[in-house]
PDB file of N, CA, C, O and CB in Angstrom:
ATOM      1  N   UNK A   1      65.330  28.458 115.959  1.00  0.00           N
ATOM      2  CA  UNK A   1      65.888  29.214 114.856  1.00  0.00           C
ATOM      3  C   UNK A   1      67.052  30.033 115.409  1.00  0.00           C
ATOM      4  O   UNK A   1      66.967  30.892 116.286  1.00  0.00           O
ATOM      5  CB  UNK A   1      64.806  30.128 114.177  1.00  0.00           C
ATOM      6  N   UNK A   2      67.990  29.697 114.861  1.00  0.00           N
ATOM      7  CA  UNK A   2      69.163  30.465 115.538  1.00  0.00           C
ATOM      8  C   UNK A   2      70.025  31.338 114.151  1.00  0.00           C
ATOM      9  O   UNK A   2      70.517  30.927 113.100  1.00  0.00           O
ATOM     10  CB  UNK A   2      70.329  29.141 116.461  1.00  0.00           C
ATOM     11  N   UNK A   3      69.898  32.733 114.783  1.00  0.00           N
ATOM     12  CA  UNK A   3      70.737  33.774 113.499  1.00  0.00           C
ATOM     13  C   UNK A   3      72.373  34.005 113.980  1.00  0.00           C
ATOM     14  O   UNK A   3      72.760  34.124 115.142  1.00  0.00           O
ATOM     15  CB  UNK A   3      69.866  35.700 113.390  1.00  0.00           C
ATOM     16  N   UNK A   4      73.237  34.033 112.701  1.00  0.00           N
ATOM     17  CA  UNK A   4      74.314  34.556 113.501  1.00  0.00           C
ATOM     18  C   UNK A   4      74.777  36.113 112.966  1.00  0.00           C
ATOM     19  O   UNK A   4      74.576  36.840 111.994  1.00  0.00           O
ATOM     20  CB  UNK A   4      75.564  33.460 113.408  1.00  0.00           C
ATOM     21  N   UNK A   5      75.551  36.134 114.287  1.00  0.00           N
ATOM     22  CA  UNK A   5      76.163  37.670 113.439  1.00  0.00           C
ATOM     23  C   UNK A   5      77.836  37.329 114.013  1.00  0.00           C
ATOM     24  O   UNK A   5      78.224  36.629 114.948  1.00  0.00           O
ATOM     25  CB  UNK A   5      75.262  39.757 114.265  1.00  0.00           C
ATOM     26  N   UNK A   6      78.457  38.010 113.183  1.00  0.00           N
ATOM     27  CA  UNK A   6      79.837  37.832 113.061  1.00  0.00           C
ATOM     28  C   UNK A   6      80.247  39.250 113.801  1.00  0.00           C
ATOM     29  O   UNK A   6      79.812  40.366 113.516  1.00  0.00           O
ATOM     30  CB  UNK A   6      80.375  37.589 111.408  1.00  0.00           C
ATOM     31  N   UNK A   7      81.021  38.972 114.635  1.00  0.00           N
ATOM     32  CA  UNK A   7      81.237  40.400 115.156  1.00  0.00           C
ATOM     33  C   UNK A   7      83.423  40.095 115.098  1.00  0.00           C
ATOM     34  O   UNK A   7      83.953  39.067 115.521  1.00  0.00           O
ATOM     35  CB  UNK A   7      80.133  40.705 117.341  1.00  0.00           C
ATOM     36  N   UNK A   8      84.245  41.364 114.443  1.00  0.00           N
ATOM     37  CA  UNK A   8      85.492  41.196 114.534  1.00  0.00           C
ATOM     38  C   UNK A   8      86.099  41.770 115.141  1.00  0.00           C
ATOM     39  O   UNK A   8      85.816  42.905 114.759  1.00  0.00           O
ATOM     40  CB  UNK A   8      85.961  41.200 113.782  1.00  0.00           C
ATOM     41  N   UNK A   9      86.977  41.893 116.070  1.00  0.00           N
ATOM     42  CA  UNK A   9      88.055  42.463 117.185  1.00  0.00           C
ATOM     43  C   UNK A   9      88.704  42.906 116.077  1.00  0.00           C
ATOM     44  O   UNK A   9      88.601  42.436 114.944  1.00  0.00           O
ATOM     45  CB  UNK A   9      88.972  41.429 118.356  1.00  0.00           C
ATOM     46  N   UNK A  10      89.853  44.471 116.678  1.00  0.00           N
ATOM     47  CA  UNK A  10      90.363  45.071 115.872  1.00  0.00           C
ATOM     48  C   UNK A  10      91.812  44.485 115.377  1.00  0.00           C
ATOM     49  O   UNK A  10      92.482  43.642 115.975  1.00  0.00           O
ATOM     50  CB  UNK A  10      90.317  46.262 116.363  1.00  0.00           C
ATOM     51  N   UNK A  11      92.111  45.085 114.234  1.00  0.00           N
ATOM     52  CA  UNK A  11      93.499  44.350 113.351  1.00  0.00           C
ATOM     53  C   UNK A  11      94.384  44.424 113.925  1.00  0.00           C
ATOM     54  O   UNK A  11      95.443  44.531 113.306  1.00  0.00           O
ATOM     55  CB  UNK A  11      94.017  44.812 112.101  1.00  0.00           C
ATOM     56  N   UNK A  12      94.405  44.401 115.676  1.00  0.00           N
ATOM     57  CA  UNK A  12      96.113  43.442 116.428  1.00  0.00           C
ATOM     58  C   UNK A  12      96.146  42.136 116.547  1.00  0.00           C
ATOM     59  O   UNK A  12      97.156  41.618 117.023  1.00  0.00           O
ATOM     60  CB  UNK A  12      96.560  43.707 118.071  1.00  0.00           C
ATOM     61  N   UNK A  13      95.152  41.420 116.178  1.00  0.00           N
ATOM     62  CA  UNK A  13      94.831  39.992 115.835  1.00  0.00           C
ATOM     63  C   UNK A  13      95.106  40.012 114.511  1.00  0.00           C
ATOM     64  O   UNK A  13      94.808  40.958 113.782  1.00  0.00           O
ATOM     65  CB  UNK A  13      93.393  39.472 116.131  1.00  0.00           C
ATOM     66  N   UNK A  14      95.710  38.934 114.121  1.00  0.00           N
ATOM     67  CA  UNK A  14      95.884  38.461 112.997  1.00  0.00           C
ATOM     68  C   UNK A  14      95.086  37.639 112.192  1.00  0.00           C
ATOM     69  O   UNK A  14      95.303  37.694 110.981  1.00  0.00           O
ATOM     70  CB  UNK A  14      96.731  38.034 113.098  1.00  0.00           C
ATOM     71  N   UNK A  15      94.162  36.847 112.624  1.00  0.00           N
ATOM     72  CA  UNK A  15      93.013  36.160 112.728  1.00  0.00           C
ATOM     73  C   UNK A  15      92.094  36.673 113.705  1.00  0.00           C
ATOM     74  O   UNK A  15      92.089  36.943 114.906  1.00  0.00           O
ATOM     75  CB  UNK A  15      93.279  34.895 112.970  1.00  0.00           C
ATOM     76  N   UNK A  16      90.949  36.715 112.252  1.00  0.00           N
ATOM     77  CA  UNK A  16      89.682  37.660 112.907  1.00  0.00           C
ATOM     78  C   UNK A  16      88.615  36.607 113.830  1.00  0.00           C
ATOM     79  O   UNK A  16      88.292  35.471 113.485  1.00  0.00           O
ATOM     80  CB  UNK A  16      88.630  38.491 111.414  1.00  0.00           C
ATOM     81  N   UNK A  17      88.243  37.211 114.892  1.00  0.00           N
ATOM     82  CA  UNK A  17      87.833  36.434 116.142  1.00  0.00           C
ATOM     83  C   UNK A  17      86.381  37.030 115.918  1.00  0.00           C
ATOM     84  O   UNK A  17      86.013  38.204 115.934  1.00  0.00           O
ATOM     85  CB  UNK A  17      88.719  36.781 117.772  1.00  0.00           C
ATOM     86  N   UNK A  18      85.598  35.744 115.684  1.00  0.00           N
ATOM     87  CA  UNK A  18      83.800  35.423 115.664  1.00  0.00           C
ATOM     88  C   UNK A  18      83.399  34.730 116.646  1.00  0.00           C
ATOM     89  O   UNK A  18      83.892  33.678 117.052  1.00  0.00           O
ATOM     90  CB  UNK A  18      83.187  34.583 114.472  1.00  0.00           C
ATOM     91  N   UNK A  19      82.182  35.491 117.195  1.00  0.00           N
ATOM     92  CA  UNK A  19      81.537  34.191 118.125  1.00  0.00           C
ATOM     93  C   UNK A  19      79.585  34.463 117.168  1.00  0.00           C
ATOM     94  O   UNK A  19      79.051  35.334 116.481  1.00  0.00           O
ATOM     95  CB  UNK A  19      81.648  34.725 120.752  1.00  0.00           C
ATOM     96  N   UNK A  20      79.326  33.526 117.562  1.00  0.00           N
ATOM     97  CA  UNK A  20      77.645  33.425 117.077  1.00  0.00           C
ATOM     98  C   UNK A  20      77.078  33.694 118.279  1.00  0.00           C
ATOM     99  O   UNK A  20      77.573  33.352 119.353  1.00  0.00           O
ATOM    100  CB  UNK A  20      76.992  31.886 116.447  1.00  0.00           C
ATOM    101  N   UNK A  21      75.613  34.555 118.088  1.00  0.00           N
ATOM    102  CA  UNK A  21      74.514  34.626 119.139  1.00  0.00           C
ATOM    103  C   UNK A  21      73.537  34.478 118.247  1.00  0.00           C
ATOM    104  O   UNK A  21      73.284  34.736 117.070  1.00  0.00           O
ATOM    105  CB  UNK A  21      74.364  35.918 120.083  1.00  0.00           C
ATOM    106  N   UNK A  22      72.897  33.797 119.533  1.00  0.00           N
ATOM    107  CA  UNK A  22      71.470  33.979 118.862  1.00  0.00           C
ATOM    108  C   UNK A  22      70.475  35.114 118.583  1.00  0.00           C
ATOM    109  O   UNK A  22      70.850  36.230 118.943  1.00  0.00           O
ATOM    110  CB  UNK A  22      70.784  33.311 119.469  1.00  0.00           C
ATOM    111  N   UNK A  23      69.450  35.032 118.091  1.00  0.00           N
ATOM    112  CA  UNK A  23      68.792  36.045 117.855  1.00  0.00           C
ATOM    113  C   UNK A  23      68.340  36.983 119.143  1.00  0.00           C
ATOM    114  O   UNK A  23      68.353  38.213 119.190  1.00  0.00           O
ATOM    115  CB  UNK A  23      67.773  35.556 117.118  1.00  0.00           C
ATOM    116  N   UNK A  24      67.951  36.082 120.141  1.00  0.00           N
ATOM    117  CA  UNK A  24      67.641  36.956 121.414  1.00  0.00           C
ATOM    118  C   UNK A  24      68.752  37.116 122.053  1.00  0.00           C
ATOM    119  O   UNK A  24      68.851  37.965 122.939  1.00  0.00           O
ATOM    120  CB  UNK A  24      66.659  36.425 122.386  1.00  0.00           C
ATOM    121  N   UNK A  25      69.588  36.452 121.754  1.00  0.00           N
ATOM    122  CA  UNK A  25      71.121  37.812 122.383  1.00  0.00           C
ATOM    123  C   UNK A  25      71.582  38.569 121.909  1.00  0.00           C
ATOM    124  O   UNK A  25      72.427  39.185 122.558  1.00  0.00           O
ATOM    125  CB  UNK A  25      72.396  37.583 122.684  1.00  0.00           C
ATOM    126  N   UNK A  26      71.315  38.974 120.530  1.00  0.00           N
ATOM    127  CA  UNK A  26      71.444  39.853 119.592  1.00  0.00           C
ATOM    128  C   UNK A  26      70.725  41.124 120.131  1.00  0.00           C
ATOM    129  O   UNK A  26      71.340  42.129 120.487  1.00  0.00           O
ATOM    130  CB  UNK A  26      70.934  39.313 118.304  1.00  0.00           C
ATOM    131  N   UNK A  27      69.340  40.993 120.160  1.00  0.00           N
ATOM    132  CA  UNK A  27      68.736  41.941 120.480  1.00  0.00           C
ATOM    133  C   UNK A  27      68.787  42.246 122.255  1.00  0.00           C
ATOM    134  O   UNK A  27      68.800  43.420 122.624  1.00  0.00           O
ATOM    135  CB  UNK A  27      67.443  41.681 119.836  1.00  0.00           C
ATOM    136  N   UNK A  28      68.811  41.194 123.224  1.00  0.00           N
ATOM    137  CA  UNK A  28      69.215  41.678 124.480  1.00  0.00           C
ATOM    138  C   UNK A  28      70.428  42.350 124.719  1.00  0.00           C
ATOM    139  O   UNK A  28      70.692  42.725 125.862  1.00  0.00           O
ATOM    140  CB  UNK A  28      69.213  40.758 125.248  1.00  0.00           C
ATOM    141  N   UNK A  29      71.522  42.631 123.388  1.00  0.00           N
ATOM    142  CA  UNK A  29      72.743  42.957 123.687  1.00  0.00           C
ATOM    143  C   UNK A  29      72.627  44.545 123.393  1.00  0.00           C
ATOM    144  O   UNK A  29      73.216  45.415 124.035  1.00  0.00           O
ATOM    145  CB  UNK A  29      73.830  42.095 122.863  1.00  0.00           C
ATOM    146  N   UNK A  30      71.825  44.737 122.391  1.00  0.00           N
ATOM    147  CA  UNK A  30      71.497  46.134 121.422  1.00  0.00           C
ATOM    148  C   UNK A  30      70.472  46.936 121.862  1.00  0.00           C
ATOM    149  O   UNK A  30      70.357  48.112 121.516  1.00  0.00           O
ATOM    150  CB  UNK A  30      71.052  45.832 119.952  1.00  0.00           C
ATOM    151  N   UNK A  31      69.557  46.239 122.770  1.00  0.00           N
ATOM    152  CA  UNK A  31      68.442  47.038 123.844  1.00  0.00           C
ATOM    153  C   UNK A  31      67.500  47.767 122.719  1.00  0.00           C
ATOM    154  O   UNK A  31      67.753  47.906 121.523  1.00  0.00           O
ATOM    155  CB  UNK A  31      69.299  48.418 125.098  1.00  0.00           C
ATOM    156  N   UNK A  32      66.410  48.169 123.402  1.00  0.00           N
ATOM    157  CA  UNK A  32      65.853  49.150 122.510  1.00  0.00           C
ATOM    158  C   UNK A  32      65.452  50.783 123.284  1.00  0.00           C
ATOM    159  O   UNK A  32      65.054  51.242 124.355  1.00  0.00           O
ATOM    160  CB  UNK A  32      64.461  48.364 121.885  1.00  0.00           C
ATOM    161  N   UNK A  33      65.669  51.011 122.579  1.00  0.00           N
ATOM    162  CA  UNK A  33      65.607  52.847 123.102  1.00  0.00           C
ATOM    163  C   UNK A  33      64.474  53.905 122.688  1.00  0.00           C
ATOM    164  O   UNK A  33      63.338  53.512 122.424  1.00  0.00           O
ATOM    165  CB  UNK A  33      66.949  53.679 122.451  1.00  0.00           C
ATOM    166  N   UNK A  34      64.727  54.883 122.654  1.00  0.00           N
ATOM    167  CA  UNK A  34      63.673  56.271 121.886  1.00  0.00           C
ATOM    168  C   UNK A  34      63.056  55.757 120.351  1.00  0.00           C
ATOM    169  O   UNK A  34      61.946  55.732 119.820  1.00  0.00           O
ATOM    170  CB  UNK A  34      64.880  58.004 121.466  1.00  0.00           C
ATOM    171  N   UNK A  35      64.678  55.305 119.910  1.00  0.00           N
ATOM    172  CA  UNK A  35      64.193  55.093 118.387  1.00  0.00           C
ATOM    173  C   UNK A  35      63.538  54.521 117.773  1.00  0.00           C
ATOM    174  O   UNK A  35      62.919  54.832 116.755  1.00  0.00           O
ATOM    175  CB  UNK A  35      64.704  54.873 117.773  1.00  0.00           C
ATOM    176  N   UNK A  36      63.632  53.114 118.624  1.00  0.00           N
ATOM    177  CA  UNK A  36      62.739  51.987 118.149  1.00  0.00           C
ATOM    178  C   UNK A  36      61.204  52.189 118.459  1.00  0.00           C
ATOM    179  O   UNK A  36      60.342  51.706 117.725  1.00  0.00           O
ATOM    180  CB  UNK A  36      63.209  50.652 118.823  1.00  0.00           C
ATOM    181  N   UNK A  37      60.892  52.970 119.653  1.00  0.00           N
ATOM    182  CA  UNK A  37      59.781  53.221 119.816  1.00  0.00           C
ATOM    183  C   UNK A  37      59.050  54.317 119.016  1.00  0.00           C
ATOM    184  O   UNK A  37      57.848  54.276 118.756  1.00  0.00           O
ATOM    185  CB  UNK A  37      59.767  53.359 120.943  1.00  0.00           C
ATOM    186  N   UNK A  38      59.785  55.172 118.700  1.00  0.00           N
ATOM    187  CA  UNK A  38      59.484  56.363 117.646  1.00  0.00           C
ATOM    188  C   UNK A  38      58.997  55.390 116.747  1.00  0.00           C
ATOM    189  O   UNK A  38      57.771  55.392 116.633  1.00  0.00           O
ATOM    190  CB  UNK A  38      60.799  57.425 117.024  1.00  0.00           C
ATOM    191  N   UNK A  39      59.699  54.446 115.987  1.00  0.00           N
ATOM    192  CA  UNK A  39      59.636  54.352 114.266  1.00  0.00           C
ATOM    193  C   UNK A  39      58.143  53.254 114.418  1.00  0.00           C
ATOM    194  O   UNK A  39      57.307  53.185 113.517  1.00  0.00           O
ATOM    195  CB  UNK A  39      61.517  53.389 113.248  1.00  0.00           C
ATOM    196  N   UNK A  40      58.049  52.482 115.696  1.00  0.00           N
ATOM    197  CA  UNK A  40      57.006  51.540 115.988  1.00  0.00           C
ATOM    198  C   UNK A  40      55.723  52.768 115.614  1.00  0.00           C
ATOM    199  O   UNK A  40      54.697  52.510 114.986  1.00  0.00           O
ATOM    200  CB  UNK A  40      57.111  50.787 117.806  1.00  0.00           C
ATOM    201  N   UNK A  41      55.978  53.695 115.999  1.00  0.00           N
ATOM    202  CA  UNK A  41      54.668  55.026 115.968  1.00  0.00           C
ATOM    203  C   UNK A  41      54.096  54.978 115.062  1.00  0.00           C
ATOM    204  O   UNK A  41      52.955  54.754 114.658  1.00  0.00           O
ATOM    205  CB  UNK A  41      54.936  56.489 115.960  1.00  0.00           C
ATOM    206  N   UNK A  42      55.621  55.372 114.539  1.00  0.00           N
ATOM    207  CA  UNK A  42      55.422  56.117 113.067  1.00  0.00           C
ATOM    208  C   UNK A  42      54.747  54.697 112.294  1.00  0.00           C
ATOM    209  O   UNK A  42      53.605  54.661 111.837  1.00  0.00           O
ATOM    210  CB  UNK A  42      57.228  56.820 112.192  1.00  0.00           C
ATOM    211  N   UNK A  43      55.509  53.811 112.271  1.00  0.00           N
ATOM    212  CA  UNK A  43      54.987  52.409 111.548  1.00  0.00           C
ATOM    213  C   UNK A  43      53.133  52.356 111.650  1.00  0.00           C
ATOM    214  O   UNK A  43      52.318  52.540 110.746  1.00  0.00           O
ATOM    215  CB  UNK A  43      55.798  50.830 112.582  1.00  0.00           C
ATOM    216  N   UNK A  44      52.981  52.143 112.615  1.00  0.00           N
ATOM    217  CA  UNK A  44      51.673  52.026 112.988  1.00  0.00           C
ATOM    218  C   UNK A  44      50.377  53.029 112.753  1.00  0.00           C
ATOM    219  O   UNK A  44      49.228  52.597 112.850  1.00  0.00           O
ATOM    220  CB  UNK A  44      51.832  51.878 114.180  1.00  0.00           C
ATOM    221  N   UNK A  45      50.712  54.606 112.389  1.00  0.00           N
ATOM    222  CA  UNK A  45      50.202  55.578 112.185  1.00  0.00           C
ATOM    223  C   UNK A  45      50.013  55.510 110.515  1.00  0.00           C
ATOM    224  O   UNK A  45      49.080  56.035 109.908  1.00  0.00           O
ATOM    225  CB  UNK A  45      50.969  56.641 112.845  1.00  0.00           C
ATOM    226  N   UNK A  46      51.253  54.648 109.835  1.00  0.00           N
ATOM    227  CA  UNK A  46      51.369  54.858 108.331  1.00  0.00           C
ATOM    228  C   UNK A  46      50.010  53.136 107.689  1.00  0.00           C
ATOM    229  O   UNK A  46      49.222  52.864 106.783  1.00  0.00           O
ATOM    230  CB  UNK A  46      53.759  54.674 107.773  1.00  0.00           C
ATOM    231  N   UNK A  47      50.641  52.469 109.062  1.00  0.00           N
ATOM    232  CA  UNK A  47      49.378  51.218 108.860  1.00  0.00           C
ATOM    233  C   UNK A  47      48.085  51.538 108.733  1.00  0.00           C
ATOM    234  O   UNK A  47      47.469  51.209 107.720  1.00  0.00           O
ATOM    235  CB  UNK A  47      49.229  50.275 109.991  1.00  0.00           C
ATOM    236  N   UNK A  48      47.528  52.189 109.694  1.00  0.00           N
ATOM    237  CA  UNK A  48      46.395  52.956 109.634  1.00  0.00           C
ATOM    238  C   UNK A  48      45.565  53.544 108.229  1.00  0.00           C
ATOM    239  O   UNK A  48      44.551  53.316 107.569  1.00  0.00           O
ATOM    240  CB  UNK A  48      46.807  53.974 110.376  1.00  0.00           C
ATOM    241  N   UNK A  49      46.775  54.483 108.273  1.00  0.00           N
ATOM    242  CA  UNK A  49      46.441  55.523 106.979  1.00  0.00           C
ATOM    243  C   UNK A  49      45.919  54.583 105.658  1.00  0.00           C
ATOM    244  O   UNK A  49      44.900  54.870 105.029  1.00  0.00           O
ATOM    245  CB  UNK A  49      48.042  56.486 106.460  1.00  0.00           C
ATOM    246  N   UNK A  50      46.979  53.151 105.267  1.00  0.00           N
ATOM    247  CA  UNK A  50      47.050  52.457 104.436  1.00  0.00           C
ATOM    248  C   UNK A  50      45.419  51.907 104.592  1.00  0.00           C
ATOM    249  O   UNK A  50      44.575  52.370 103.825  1.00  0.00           O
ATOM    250  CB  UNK A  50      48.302  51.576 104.562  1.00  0.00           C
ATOM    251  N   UNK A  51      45.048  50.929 105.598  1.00  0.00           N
ATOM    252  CA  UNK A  51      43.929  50.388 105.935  1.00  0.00           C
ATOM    253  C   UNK A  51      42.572  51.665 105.772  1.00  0.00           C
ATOM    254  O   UNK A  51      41.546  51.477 105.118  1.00  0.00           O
ATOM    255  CB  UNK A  51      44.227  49.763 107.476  1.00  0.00           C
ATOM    256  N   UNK A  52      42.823  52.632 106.358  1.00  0.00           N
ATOM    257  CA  UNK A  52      41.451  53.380 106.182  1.00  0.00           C
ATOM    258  C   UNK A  52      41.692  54.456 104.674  1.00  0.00           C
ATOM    259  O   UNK A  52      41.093  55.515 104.485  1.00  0.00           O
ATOM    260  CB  UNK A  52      41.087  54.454 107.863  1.00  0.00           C
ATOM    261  N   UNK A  53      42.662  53.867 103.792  1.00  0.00           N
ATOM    262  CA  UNK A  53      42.455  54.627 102.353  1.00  0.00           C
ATOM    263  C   UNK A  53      41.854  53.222 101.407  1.00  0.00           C
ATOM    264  O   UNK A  53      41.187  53.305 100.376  1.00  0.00           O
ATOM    265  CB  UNK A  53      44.260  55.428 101.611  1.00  0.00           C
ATOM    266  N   UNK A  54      42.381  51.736 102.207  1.00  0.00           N
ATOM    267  CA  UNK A  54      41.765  50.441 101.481  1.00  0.00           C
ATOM    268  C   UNK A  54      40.431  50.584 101.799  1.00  0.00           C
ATOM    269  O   UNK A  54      39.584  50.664 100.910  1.00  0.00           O
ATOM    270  CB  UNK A  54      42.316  48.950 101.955  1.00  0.00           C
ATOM    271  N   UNK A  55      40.136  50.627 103.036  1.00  0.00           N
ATOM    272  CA  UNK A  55      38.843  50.289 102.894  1.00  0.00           C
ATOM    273  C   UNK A  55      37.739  51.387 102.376  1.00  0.00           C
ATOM    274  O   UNK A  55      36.734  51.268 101.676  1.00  0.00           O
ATOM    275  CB  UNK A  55      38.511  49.803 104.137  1.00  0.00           C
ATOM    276  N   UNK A  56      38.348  52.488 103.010  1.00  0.00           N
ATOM    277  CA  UNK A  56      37.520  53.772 102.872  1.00  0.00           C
ATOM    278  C   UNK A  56      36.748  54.501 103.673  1.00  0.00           C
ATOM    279  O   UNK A  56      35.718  55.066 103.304  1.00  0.00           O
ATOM    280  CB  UNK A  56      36.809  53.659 102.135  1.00  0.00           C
ATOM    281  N   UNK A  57      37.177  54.519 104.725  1.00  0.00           N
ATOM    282  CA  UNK A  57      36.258  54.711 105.846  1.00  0.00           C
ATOM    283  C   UNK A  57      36.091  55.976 105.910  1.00  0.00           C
ATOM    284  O   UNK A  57      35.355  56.458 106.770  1.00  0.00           O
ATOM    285  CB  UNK A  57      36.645  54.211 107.105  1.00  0.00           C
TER     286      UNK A  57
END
C-alpha cells in the first residue's frame, strides 16, 4: 500500500516540483516526539473510560 504526499518547493520554480513517499517515509521523515506520545495517553485513558462506562464495571 503505498500513500502519496505532494510536497512543493517555493515559487522560484515555475513548475511545482513533487516527489511521492511512501507511507513509512512519510512517517520516518516526521519522527514522533512528546506529542504523539501525550495524545497516545490521552487516547487510551479516554478508551478505558468508554469500555468501563459500556460495560459497567
Amino acid at each position: 500500500m503505498e500513500k502519496t504526499l505532494d510536497i512543493e518547493e517555493s515559487s522560484l520554480h515555475k513548475k511545482p516540483i513533487t516527489k511521492t513517499y511512501t507511507y513509512e517515509e512519510a512517517i520516518a521523515a516526521t519522527g514522533v516526539g512528546r506529542f504523539h506520545y501525550f495524545l497516545l495517553l490521552v487516547s487510551g485513558a479516554l478508551m478505558v473510560a468508554a469500555v468501563v462506562e459500556v460495560v459497567g464495571l
